[in-house]
N, C-alpha and C positions, 0 to 999 in steps of 0.2 A: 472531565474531558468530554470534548465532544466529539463524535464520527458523524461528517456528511458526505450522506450514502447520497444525495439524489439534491445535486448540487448546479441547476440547469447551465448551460454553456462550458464547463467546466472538462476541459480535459485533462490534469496532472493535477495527483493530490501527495501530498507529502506525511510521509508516518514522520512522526514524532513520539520519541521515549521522553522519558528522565534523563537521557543523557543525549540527545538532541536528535537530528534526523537519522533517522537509520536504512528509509529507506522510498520509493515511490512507484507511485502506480499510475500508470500513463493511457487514454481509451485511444484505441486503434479500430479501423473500420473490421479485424479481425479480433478485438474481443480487450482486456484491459492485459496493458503489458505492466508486469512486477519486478522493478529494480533495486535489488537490495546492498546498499552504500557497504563497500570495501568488501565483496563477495563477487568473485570470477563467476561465469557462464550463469548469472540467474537470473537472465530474462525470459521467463514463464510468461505464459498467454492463460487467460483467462476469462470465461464465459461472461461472468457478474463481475459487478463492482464488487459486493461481496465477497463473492470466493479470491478474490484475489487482496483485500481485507484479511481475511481469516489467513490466508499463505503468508502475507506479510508477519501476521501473529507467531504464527507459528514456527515460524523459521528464528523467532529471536530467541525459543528455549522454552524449555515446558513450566517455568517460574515467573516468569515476562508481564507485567502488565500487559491489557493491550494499549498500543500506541493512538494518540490521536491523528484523525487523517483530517487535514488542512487543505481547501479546494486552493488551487492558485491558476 
């Protein structure tokens, strides 16, 4: 799998598990928003690309692969 972090012109990246998307990360002129597929109130703001990467991770369960993030 591959994660791109620094994906020029690119504003929406999509996680992808094993079991299809789960969730995505959108950059806003305040910081990248985290939208995570079939979960209420979790659009979280976030400084880096990164950290909102690792939120994505983490929110899937502490066994999770990490998912691959696809620019689109």
């Amino acid at each position: 799998m591959t994660n791109n972090t620094t994906t020029a012109g690119s504003a929406t990246w999509v996680a992808v598990g094993p079991a299809g998307a789960v969730g995505s990360i959108h950059r806003e002129p305040d910081g990248f928003h985290v939208e995570l597929y079939g979960r209420r109130g979790t659009g979280s703001v976030f400084p880096s690309l990164d950290s909102a990467k690792s939120a994505v991770h983490a929110a899937m369960g502490p066994l999770a692969d990490r998912p691959e993030f696809r620019a689109h």
